[in-house]
C-alpha positions as CSV (number, residue, x, y, z in Angstrom):
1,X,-28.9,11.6,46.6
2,X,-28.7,13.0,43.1
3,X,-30.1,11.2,39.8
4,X,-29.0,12.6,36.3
5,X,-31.7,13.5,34.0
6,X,-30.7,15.6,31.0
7,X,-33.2,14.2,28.6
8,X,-37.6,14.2,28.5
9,X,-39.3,11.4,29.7
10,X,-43.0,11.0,31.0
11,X,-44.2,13.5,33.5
12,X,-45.2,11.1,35.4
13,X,-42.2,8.9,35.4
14,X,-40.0,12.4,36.7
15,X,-42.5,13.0,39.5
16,X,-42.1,9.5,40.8
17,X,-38.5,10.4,40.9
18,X,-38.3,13.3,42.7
19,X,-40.6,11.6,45.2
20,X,-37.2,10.1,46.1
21,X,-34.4,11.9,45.0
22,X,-33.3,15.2,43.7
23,X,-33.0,15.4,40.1
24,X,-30.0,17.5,37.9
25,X,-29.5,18.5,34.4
26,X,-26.0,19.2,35.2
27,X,-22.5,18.0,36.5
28,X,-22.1,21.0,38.7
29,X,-22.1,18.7,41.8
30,X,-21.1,15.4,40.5
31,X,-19.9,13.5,44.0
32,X,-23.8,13.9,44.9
33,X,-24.7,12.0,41.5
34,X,-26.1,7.6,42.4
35,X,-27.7,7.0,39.2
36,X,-28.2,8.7,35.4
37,X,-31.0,8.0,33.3
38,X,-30.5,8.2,29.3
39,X,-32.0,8.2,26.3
40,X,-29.4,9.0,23.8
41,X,-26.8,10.4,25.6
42,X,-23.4,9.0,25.3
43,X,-22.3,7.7,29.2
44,X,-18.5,7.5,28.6
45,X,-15.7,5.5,31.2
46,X,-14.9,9.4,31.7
47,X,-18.6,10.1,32.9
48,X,-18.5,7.2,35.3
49,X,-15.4,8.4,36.7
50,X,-16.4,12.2,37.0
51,X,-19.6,10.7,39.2
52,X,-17.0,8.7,42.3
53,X,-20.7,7.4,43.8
54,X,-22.7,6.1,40.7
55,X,-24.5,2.7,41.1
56,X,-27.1,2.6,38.3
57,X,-27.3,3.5,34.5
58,X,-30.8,3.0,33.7
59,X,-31.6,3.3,30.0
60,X,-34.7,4.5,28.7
61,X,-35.4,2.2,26.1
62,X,-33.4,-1.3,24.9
63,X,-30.2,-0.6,22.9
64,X,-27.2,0.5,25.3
65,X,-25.1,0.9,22.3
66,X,-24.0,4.3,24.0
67,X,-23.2,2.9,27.5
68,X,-19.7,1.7,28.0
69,X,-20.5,-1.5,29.8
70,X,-17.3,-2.8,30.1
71,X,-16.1,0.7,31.7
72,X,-19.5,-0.2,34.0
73,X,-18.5,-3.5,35.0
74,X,-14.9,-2.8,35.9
75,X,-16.3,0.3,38.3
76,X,-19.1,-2.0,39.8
77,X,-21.7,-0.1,38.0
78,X,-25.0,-1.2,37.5
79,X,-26.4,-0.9,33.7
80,X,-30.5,-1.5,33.2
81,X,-32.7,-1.3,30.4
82,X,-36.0,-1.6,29.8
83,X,-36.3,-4.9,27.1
84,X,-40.1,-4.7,26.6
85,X,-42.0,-1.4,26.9
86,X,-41.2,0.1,23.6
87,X,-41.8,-3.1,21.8
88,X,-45.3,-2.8,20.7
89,X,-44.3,0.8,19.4
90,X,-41.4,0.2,17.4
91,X,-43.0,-2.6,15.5
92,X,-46.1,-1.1,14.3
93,X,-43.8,1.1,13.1
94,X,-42.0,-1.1,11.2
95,X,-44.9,-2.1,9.9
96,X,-46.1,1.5,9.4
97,X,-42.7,2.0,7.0
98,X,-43.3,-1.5,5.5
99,X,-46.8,-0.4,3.9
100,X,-45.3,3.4,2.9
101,X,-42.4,1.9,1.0
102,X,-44.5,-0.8,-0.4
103,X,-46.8,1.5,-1.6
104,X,-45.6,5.0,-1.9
105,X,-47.7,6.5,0.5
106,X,-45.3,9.2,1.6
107,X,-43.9,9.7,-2.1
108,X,-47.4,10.3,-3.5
109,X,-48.6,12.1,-0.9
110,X,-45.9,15.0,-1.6
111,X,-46.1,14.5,-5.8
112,X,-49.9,15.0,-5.0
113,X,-49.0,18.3,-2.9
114,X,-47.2,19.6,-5.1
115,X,-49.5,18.9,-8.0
116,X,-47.4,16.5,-10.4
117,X,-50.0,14.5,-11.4
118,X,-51.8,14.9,-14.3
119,X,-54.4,12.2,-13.3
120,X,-55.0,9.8,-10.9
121,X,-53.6,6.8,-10.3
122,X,-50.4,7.4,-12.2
123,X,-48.6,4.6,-13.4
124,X,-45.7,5.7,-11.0
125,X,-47.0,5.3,-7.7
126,X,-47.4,1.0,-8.7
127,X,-46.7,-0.5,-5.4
128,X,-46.7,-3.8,-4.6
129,X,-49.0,-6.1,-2.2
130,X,-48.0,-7.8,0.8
131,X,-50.5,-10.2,1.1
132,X,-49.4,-13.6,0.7
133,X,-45.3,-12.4,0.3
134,X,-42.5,-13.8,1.6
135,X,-41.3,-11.4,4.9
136,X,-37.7,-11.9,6.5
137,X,-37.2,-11.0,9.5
138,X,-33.1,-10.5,10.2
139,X,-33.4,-11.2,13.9
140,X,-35.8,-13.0,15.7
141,X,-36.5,-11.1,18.9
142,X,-39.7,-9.2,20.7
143,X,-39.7,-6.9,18.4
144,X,-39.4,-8.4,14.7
145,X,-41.7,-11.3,16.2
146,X,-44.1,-8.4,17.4
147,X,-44.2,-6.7,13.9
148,X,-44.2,-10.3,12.0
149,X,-47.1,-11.4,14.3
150,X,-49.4,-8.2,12.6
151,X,-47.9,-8.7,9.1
152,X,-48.7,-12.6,9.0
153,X,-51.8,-12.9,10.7
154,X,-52.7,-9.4,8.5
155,X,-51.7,-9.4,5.0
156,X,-51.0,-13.7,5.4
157,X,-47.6,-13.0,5.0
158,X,-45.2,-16.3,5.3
159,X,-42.5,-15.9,7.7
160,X,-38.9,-16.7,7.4
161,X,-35.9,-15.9,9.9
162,X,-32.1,-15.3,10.0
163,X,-30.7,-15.4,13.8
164,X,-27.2,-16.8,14.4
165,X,-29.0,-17.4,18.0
166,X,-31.9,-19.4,17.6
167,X,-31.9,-23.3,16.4
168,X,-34.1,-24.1,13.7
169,X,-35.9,-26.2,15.9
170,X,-37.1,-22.8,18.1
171,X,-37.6,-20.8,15.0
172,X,-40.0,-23.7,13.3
173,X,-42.0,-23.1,17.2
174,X,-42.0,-20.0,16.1
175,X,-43.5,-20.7,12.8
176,X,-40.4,-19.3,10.9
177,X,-38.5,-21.2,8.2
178,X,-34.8,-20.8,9.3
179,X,-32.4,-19.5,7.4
180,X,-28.5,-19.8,8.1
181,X,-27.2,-16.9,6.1
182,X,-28.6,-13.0,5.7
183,X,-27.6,-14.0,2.1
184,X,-29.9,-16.9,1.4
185,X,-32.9,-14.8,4.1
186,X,-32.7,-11.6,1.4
187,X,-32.8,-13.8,-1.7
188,X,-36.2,-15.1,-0.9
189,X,-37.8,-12.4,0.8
190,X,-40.0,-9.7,-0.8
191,X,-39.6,-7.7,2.6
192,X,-36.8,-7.7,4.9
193,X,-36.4,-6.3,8.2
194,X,-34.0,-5.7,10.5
195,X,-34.3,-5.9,14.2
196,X,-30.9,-6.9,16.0
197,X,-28.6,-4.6,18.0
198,X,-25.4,-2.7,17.0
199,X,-22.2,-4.8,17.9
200,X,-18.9,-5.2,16.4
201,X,-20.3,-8.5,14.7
202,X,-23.8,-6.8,13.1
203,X,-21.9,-3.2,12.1
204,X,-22.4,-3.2,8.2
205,X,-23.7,-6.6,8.6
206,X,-26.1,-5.1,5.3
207,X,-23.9,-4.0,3.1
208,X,-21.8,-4.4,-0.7
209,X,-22.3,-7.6,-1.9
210,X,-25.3,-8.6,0.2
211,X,-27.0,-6.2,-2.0
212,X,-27.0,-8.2,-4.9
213,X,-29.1,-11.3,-3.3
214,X,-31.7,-8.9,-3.1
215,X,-35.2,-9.5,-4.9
216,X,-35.3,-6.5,-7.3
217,X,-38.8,-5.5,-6.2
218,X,-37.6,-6.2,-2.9
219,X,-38.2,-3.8,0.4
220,X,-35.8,-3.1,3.3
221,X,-37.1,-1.9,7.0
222,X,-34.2,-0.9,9.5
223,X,-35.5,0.6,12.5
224,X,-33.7,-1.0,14.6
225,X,-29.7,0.7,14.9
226,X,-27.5,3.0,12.3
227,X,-25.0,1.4,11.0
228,X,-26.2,-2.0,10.9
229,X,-27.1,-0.9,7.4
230,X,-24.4,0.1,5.3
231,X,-25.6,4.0,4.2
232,X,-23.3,4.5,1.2
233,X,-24.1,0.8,-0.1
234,X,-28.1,0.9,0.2
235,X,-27.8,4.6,-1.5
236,X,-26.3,2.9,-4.2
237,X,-28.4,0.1,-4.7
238,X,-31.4,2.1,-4.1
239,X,-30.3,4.0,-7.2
240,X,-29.5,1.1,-9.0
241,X,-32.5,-0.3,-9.0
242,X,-31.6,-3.7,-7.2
243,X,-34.2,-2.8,-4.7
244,X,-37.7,-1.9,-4.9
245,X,-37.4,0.8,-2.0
246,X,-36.2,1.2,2.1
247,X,-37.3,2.9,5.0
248,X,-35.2,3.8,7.9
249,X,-35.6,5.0,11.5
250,X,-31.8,5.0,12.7
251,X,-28.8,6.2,11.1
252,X,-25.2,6.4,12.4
253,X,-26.1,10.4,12.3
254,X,-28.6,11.5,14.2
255,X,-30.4,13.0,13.5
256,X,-30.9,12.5,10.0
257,X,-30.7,15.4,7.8
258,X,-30.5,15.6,3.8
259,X,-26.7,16.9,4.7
260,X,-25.7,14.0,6.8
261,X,-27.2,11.3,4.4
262,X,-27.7,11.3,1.2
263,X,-30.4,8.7,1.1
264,X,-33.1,11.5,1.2
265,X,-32.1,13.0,-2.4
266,X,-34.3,9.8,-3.2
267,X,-37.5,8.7,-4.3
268,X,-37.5,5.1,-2.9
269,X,-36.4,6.1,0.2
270,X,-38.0,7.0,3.4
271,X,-36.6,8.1,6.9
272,X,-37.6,9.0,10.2
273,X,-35.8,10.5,12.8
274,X,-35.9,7.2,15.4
275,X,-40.1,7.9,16.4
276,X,-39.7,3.6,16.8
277,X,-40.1,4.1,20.7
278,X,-41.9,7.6,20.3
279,X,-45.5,6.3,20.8
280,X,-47.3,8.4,24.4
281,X,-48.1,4.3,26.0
282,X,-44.4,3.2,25.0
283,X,-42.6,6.6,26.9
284,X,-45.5,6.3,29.5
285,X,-43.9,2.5,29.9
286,X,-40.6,3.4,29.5
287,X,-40.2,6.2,31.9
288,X,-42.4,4.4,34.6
289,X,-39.9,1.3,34.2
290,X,-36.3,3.2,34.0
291,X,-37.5,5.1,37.2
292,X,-38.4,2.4,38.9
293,X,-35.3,0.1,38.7
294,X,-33.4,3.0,39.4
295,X,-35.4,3.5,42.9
296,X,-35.0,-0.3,43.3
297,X,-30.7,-0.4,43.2
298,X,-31.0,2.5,45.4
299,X,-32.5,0.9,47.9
300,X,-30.4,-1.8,47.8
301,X,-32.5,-3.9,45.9
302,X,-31.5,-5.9,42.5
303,X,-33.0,-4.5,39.8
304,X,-35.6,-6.8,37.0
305,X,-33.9,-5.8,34.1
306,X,-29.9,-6.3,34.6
307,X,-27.6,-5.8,31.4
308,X,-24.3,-5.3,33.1
């Protein structure tokens, strides 16, 4: 019994594992293969069919935007996540980018390195305060409610939520304001943030026109997926001036690079190469959770966390 491991996750998590099984980094003996455990590696209908006796695909982390679950189901293979562990990570750092952009932290921090500032407090690093603006959160899950929990009971910030999936009546228990359109979320919101998953129906679901319901002094947050953004259309609006700044943790490359997007020729904009879920207690979580269902469907057992 072989389980595919190509990618780090905790020590501990991997000793757990080979408690149990034997663990590869290779295809060399793929018959031998009953369960692979990703990050960010792409799991293909071709790598299903190149492993004849794999139950389990156990993600390290939420989004299984690189499985092909559909190519899973038809095969009888099992597809897990882990839906909670990184959430207290990823939304402090959302929150984390939120304050940066909002005040330039990053930007004056490498204008003050390189000595462009002729005194202090220059009239170009004016942010703007959170306290007591409006925050929308596009998507209402664990996450966004997570980061909108600190931002609210923090800086007093009023809370307002698009989510196709949640009735108005759910949202109000929530203490959110519902919107029904990312259109009418973006045109009262001083920061928005993005939390929902990549799918044929939230691809580019910020982009072009959407652009222009921003605030001007507004701020945008995506660390959530790439290409749930639009790249080419927040570059341009970004250098417009129809928003105040951005900060992103995914892109559809990554990772990010000053070649691959052109975002980081800015001033207003800030990116990270997808740390959301990089946090020691978060992998610690992770690890011990992907292992762990993993063990559980090899046993025979159903696993807690079930996405196909």
């Amino acid at each position: 019994m072989a389980v595919y491991l190509s990618e780090y996750i905790y020590p501990e998590a991997v000793s757990l594992l080979k408690e149990h099984a034997e663990v590869v980094n290779h295809f060399d003996d793929p018959e031998k293969i009953e369960a692979i455990i990703l990050r960010n590696i792409p799991v293909t209908a071709e790598v299903m069919d190149r492993c004849p006796n794999l139950k389990i695909i156990a993600k390290h982390g939420v989004g299984v935007n690189t499985i092909d679950l559909e190519a899973a189901k038809q095969r009888g293979i099992i597809v897990t996540n882990t839906p909670t562990a990184n959430s207290n990570s990823v939304a402090e750092l959302i929150v984390a980018l939120t304050l940066d952009a909002a005040r330039h932290v990053t930007r004056a921090y490498e204008k003050t390195r390189a000595g462009e500032f002729p005194s202090i407090a220059p009239a170009a690093m004016t942010g703007m305060e959170l306290t007591g603006k409006t925050l929308g959160l596009i998507g209402t899950g664990n996450i966004a409610r997570m980061a909108a929990k600190i931002l609210h009971n923090g800086f007093g910030m009023k809370v307002v939520g698009y989510d196709p999936f949640v009735s108005r009546e759910k949202m109000a228990e929530m203490g959110y304001e519902k919107y029904e359109t990312v259109q009418e979320l973006v045109e009262v919101s001083d920061v928005v943030n993005v939390s929902v998953p990549l799918t044929p129906a939230t691809r580019d679901l910020i982009s072009g026109e959407v652009f222009d319901h921003f605030k001007k002094g507004a701020v945008l947050i995506n660390a959530a997926r790439g290409g749930i953004v639009n790249e080419e259309d927040l570059y341009n609006a970004l250098k417009a001036g129809k928003i105040r700044a951005a900060a992103c943790d995914a892109f559809v490359t990554e990772p990010p690079t000053a070649v691959t997007s052109k975002l980081f020729e800015l001033d207003n904009f800030i990116g990270t190469p997808h740390i959301g879920a990089c946090a020691e207690e978060a992998l610690e979580r992770m690890g011990e959770e992907s292992v762990k269902e993993v063990l559980r469907v090899l046993k025979g057992e159903e696993p807690l966390h079930r996405v196909a």
